[in-house]
MIBAPA-987693 format. One record per atom (N, C-alpha, C): x, y, z; chain; residue in one letter; residue number from 1; atom name. Coordinates in nm, 3 decimals, always signed. Example, Ala and Ser with C-alpha at 12.3 -4.5 7.8 and 13.67 -1.06 7.14 Angstrom:
<rs>
r x +1.319; y -0.569; z +0.780; chain A; resn A; resi 1; name N .
r x +1.230; y -0.450; z +0.780; chain A; resn A; resi 1; name CA .
r x +1.320; y -0.330; z +0.780; chain A; resn A; resi 1; name C .
r x +1.285; y -0.225; z +0.708; chain A; resn S; resi 2; name N .
r x +1.367; y -0.106; z +0.714; chain A; resn S; resi 2; name CA .
r x +1.290; y +0.003; z +0.787; chain A; resn S; resi 2; name C .
</rs>
This chain:
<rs>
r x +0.082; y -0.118; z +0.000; chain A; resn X; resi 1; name N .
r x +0.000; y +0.000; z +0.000; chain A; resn X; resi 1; name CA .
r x +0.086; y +0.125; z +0.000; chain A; resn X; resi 1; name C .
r x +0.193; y +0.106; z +0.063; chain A; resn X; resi 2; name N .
r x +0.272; y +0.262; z +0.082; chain A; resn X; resi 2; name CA .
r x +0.322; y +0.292; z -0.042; chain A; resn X; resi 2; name C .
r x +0.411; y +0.169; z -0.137; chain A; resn X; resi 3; name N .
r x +0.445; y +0.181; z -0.290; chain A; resn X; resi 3; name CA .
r x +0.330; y +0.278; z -0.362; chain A; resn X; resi 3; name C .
r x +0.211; y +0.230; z -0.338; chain A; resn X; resi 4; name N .
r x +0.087; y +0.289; z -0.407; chain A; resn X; resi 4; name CA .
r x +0.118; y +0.449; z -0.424; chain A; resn X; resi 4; name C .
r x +0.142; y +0.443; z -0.302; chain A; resn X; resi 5; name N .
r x +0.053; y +0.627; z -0.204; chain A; resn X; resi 5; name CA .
r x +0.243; y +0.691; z -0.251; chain A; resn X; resi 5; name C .
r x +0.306; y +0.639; z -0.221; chain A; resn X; resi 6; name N .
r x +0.462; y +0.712; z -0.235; chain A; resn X; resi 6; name CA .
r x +0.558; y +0.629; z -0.327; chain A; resn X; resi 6; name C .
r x +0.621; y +0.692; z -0.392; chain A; resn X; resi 7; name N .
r x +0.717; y +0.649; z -0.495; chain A; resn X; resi 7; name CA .
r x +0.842; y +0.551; z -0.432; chain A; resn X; resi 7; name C .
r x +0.905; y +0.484; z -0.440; chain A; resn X; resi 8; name N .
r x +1.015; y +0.425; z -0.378; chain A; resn X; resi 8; name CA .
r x +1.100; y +0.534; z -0.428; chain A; resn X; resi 8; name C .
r x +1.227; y +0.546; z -0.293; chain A; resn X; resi 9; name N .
r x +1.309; y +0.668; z -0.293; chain A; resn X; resi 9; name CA .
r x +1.254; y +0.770; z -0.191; chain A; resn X; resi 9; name C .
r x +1.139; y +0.773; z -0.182; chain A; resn X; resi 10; name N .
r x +1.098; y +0.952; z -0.118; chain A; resn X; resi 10; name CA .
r x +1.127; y +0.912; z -0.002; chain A; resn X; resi 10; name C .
r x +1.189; y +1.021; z +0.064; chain A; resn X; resi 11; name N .
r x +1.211; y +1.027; z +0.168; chain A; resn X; resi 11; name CA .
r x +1.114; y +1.033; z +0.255; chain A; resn X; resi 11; name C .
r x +1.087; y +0.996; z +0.437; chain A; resn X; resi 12; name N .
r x +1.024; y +1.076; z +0.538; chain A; resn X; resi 12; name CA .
r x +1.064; y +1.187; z +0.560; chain A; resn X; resi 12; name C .
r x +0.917; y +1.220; z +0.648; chain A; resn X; resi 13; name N .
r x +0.944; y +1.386; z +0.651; chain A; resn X; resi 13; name CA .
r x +1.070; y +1.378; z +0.767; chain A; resn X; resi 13; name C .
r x +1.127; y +1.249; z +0.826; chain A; resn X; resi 14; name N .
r x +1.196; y +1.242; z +0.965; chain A; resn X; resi 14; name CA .
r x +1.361; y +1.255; z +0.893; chain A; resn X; resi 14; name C .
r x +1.339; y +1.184; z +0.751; chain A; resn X; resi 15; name N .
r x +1.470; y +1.171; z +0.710; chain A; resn X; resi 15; name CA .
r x +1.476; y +1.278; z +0.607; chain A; resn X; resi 15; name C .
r x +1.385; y +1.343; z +0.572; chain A; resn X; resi 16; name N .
r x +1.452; y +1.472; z +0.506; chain A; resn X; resi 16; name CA .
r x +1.467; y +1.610; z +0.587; chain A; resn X; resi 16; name C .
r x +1.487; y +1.587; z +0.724; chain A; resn X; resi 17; name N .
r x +1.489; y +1.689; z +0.848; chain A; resn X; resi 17; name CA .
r x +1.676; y +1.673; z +0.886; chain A; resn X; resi 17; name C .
r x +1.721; y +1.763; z +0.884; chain A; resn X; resi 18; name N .
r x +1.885; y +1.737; z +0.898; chain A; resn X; resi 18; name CA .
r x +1.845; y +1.721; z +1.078; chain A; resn X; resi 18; name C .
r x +1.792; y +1.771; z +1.103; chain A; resn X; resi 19; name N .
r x +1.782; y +1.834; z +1.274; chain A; resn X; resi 19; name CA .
r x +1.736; y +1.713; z +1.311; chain A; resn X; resi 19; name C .
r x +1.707; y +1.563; z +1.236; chain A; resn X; resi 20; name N .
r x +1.627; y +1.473; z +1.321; chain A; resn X; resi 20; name CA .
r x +1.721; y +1.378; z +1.246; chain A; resn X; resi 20; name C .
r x +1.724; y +1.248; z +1.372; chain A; resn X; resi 21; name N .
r x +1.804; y +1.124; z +1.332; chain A; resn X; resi 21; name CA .
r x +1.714; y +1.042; z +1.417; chain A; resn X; resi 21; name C .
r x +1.626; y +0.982; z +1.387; chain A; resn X; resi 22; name N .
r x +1.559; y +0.896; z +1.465; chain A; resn X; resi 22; name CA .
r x +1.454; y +0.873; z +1.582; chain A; resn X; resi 22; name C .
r x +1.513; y +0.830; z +1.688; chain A; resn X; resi 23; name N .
r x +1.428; y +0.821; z +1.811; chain A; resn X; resi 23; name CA .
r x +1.463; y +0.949; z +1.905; chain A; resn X; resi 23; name C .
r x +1.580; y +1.032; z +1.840; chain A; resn X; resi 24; name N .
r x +1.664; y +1.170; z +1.926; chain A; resn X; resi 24; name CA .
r x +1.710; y +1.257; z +1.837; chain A; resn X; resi 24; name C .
r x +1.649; y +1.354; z +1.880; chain A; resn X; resi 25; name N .
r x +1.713; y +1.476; z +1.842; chain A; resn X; resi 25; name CA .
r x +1.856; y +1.538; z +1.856; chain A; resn X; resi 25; name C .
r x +1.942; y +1.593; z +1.761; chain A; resn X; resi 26; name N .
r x +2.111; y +1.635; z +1.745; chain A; resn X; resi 26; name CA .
r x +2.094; y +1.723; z +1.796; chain A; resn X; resi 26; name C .
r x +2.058; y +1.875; z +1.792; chain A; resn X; resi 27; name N .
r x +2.037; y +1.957; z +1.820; chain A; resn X; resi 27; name CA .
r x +2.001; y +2.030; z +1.977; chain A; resn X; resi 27; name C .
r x +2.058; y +2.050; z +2.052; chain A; resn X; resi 28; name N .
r x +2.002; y +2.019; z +2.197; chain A; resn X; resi 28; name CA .
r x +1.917; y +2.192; z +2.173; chain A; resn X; resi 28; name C .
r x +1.804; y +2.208; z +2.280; chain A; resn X; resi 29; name N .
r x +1.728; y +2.325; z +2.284; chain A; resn X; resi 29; name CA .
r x +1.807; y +2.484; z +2.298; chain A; resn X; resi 29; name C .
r x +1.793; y +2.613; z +2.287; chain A; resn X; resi 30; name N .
r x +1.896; y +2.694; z +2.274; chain A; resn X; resi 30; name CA .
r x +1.812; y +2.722; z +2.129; chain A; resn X; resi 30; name C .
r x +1.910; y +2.866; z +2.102; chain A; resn X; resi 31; name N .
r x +1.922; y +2.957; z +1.987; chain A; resn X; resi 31; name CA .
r x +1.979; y +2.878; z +1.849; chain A; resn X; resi 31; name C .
r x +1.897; y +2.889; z +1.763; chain A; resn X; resi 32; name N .
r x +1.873; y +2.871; z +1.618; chain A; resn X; resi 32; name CA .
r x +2.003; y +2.945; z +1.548; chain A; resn X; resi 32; name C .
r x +1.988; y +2.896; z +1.450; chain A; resn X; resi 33; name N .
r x +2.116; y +2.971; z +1.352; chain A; resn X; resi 33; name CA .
r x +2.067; y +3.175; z +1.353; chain A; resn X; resi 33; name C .
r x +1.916; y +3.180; z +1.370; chain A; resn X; resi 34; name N .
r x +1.924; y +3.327; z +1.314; chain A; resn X; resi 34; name CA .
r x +1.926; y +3.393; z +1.484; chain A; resn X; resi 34; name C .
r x +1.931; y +3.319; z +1.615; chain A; resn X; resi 35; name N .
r x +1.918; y +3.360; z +1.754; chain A; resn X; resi 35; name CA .
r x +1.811; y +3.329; z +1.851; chain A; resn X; resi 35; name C .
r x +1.722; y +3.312; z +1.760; chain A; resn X; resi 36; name N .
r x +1.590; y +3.287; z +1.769; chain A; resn X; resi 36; name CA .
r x +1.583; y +3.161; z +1.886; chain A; resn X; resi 36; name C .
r x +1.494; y +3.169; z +2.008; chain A; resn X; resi 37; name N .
r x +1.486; y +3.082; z +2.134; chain A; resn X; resi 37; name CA .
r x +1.383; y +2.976; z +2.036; chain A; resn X; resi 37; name C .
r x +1.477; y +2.825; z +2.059; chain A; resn X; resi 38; name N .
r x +1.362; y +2.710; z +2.007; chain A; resn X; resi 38; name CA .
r x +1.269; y +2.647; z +2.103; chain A; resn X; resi 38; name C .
r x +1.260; y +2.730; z +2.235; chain A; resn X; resi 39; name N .
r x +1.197; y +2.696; z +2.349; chain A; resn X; resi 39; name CA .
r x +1.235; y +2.617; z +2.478; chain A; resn X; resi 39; name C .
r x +1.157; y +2.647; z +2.599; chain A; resn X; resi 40; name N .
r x +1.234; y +2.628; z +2.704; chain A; resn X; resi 40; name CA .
r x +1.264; y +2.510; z +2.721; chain A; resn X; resi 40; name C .
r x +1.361; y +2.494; z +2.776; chain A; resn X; resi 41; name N .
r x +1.436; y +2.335; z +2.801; chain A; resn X; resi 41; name CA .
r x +1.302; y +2.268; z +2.843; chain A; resn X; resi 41; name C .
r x +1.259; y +2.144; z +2.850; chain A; resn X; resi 42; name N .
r x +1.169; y +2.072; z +2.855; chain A; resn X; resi 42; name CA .
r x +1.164; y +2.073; z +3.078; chain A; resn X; resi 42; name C .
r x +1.309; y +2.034; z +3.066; chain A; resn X; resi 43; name N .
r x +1.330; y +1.984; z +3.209; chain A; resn X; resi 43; name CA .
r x +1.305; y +2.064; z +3.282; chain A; resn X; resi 43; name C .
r x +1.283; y +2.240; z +3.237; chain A; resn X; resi 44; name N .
r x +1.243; y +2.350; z +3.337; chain A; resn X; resi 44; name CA .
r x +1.094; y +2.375; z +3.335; chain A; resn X; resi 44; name C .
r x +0.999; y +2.275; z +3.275; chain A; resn X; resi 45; name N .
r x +0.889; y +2.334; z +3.287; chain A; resn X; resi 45; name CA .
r x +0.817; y +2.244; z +3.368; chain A; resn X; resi 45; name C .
r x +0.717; y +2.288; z +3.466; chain A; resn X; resi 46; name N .
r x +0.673; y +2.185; z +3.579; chain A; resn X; resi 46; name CA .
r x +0.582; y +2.118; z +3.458; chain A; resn X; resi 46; name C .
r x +0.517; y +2.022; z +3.542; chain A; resn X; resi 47; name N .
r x +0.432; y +1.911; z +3.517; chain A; resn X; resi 47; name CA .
r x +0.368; y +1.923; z +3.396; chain A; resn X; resi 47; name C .
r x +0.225; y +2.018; z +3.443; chain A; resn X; resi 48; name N .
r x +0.116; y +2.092; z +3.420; chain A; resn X; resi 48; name CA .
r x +0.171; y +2.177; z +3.272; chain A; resn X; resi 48; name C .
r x +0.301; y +2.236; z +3.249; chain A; resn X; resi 49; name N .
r x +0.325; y +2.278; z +3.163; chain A; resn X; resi 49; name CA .
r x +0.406; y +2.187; z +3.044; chain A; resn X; resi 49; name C .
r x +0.479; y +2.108; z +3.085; chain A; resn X; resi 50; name N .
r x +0.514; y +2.019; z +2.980; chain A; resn X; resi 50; name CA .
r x +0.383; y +1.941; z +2.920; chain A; resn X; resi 50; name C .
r x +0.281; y +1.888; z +3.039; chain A; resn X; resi 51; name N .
r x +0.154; y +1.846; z +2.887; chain A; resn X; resi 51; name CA .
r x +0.088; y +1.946; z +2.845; chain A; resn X; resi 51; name C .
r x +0.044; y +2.101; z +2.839; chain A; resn X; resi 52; name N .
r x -0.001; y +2.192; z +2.799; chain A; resn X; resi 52; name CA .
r x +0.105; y +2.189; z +2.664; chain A; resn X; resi 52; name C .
r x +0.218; y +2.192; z +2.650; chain A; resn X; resi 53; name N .
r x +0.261; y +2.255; z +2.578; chain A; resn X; resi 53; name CA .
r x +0.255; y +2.039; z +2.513; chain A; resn X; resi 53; name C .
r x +0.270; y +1.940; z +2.499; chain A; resn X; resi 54; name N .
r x +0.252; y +1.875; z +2.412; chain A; resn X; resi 54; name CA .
r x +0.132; y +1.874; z +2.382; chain A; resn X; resi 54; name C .
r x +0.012; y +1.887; z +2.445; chain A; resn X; resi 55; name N .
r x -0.114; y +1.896; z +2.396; chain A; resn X; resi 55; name CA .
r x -0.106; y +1.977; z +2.280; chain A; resn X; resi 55; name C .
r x -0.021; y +2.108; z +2.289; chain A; resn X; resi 56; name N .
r x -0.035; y +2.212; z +2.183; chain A; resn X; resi 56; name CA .
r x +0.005; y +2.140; z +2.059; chain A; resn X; resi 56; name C .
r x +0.157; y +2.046; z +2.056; chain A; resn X; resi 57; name N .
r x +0.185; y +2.017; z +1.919; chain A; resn X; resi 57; name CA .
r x +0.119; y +1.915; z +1.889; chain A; resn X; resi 57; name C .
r x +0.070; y +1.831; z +1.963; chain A; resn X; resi 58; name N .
r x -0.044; y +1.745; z +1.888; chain A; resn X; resi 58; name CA .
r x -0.103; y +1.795; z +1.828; chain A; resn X; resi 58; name C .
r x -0.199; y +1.891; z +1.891; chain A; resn X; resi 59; name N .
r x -0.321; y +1.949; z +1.817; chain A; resn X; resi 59; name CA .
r x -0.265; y +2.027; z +1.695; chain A; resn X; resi 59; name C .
r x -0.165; y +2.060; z +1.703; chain A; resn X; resi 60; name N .
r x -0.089; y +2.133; z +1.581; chain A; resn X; resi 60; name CA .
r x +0.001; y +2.016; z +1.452; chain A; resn X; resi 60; name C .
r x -0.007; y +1.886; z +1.509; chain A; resn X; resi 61; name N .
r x +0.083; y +1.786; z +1.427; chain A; resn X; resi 61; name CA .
r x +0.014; y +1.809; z +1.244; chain A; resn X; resi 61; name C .
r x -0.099; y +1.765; z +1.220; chain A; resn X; resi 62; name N .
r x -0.192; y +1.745; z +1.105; chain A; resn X; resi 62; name CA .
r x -0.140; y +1.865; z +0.984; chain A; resn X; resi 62; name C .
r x -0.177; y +1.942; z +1.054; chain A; resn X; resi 63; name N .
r x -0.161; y +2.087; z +1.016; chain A; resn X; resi 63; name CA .
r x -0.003; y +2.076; z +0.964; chain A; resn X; resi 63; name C .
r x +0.060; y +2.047; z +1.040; chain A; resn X; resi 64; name N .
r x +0.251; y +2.086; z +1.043; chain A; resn X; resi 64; name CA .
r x +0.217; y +1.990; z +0.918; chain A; resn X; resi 64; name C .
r x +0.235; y +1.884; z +0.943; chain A; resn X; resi 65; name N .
r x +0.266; y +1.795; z +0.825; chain A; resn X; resi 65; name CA .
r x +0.250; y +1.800; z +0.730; chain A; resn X; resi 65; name C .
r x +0.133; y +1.829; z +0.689; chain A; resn X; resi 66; name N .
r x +0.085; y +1.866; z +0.551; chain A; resn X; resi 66; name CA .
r x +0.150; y +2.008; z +0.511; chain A; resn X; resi 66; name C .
r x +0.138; y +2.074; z +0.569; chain A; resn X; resi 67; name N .
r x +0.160; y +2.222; z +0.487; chain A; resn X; resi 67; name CA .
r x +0.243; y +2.317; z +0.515; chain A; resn X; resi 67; name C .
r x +0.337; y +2.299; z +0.643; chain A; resn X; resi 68; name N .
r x +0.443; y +2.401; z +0.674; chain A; resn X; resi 68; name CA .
r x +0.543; y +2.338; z +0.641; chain A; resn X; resi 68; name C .
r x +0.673; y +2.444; z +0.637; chain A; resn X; resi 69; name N .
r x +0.742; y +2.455; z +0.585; chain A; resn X; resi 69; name CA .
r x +0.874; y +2.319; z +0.594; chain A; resn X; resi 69; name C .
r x +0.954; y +2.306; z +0.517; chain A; resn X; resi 70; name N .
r x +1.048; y +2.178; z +0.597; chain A; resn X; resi 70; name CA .
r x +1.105; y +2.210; z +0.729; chain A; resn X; resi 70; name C .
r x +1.117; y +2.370; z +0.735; chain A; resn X; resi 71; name N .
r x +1.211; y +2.386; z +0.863; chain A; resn X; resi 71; name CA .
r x +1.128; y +2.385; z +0.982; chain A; resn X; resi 71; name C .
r x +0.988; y +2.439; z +0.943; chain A; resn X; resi 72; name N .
r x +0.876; y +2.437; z +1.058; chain A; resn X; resi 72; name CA .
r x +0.859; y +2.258; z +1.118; chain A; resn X; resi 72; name C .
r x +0.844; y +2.187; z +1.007; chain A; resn X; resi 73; name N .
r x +0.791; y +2.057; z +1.030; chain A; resn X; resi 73; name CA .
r x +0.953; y +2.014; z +1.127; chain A; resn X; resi 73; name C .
r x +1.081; y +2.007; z +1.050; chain A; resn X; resi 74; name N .
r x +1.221; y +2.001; z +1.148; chain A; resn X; resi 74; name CA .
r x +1.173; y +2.049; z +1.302; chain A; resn X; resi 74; name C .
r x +1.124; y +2.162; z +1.322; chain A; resn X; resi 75; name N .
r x +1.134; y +2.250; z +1.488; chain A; resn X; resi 75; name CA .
r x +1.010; y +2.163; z +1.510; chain A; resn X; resi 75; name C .
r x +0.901; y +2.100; z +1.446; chain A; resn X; resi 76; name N .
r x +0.808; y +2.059; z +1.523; chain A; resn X; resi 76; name CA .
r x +0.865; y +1.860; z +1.529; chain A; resn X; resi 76; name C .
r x +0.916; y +1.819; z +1.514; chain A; resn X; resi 77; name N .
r x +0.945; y +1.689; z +1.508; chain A; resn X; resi 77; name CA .
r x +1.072; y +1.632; z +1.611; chain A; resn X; resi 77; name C .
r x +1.130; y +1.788; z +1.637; chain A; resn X; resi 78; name N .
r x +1.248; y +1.805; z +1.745; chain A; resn X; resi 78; name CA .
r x +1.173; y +1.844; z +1.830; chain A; resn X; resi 78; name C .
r x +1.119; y +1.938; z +1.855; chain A; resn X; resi 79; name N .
r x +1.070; y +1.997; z +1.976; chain A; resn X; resi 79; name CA .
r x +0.922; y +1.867; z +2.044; chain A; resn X; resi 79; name C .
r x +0.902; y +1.773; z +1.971; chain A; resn X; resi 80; name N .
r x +0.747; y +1.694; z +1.965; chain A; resn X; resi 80; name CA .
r x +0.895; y +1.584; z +2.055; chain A; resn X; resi 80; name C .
r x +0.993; y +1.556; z +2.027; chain A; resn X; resi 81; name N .
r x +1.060; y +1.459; z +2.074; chain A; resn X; resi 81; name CA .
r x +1.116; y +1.494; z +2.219; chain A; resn X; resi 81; name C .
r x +1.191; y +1.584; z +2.224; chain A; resn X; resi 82; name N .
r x +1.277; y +1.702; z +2.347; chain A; resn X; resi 82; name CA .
r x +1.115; y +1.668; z +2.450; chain A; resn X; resi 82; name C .
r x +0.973; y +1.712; z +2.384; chain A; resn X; resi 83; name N .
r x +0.885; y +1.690; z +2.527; chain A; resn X; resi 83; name CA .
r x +0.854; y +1.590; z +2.552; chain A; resn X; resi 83; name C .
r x +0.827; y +1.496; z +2.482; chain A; resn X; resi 84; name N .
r x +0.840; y +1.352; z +2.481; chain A; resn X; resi 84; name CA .
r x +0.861; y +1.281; z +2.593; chain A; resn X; resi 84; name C .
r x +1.044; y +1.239; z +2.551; chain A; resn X; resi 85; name N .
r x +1.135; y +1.209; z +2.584; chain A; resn X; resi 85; name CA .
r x +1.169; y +1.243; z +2.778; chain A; resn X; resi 85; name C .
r x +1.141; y +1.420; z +2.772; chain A; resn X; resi 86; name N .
r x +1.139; y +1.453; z +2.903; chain A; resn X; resi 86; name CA .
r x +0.975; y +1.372; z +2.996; chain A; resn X; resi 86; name C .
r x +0.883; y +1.390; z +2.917; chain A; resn X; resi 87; name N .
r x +0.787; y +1.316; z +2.949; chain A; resn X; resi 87; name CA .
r x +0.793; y +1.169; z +3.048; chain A; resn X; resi 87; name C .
r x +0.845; y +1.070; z +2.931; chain A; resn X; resi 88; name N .
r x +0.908; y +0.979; z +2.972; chain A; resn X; resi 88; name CA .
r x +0.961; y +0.975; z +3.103; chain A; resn X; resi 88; name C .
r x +1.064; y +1.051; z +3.108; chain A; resn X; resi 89; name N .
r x +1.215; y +1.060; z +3.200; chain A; resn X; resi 89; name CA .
r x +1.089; y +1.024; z +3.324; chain A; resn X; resi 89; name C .
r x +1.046; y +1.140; z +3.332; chain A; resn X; resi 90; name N .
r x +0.961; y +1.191; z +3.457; chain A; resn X; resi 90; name CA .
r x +0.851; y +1.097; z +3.493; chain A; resn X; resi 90; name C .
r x +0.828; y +1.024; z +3.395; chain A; resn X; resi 91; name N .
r x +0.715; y +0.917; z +3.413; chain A; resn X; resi 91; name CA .
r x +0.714; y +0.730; z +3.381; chain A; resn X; resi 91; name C .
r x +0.857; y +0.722; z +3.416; chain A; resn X; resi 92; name N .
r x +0.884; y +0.583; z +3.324; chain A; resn X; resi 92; name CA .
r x +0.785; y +0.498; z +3.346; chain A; resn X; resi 92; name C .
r x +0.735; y +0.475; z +3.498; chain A; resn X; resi 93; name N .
r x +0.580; y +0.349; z +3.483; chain A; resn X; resi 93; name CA .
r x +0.495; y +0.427; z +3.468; chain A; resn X; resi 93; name C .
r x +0.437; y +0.503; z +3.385; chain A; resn X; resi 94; name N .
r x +0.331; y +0.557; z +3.331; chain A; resn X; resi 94; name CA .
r x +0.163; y +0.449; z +3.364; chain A; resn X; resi 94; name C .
r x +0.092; y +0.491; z +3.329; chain A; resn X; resi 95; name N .
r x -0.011; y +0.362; z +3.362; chain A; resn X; resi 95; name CA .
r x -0.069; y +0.350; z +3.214; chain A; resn X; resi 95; name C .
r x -0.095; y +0.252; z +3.225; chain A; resn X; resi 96; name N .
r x -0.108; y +0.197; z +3.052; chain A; resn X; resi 96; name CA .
r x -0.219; y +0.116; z +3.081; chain A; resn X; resi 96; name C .
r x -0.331; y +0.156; z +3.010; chain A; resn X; resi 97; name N .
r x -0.433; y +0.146; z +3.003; chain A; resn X; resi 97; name CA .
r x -0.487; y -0.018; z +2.897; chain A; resn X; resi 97; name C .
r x -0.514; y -0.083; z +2.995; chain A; resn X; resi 98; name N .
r x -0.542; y -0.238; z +2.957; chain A; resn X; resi 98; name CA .
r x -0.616; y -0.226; z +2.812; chain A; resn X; resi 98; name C .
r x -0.720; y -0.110; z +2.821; chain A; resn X; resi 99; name N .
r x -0.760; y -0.168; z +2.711; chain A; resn X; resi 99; name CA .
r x -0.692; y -0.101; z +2.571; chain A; resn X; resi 99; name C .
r x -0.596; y -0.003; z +2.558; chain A; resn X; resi 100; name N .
r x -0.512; y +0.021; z +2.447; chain A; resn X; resi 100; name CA .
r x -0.391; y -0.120; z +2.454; chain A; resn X; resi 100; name C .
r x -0.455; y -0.231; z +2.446; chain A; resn X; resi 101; name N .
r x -0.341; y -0.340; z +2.483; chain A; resn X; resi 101; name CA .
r x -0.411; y -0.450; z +2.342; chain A; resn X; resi 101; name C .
r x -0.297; y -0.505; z +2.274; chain A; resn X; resi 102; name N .
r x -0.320; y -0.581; z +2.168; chain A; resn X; resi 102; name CA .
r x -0.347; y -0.677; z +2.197; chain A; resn X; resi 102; name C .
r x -0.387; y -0.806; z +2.175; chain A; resn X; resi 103; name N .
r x -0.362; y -0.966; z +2.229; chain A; resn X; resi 103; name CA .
r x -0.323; y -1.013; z +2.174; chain A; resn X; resi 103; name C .
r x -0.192; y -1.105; z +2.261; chain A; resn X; resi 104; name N .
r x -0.115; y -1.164; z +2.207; chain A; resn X; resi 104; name CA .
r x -0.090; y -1.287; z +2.090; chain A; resn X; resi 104; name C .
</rs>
């Protein structure tokens, strides 16, 4: 099905992002090539504000993908990982909800 929908060769939007290699971001948070703040370190924002602000790029993912720019979709695919990731840190037994569970 994916042959169908995409040509063999095309890249993801993950691998045509210089700023993204995978499951981690190169780039640590800090000033952009033009100075510009790519937002606050993940690890300084309490609780309440690290899911406010992933709620935001979810609700903003659809949108990014389709139609902004490569460098916008780059800052949103780094910055979607950086909260992530800190997410994680802060929550490794998370509770996982039986019924989002496959059978084996």
């Amino acid at each position: 099905m994916t042959e169908s929908v995409r040509q063999t060769g095309d890249a993801s939007p993950e691998q045509r992002m210089p700023e993204w290699d995978g499951d981690h971001v190169q780039e640590p948070v800090g000033p952009d090539a033009d100075g510009e703040l790519l937002g606050v370190d993940p690890s300084e924002l309490g609780d309440e504000d690290l899911i406010r602000e992933m709620q935001s790029l979810h609700r903003t993912r659809l949108d990014t993908l389709r139609h902004a720019a490569d460098s916008a979709l780059a800052n949103h695919l780094r910055r979607t990982a950086e909260l992530e990731t800190e997410y994680l840190a802060r929550h490794p037994g998370r509770e996982v909800d039986p019924s989002r569970l496959r059978g084996a």
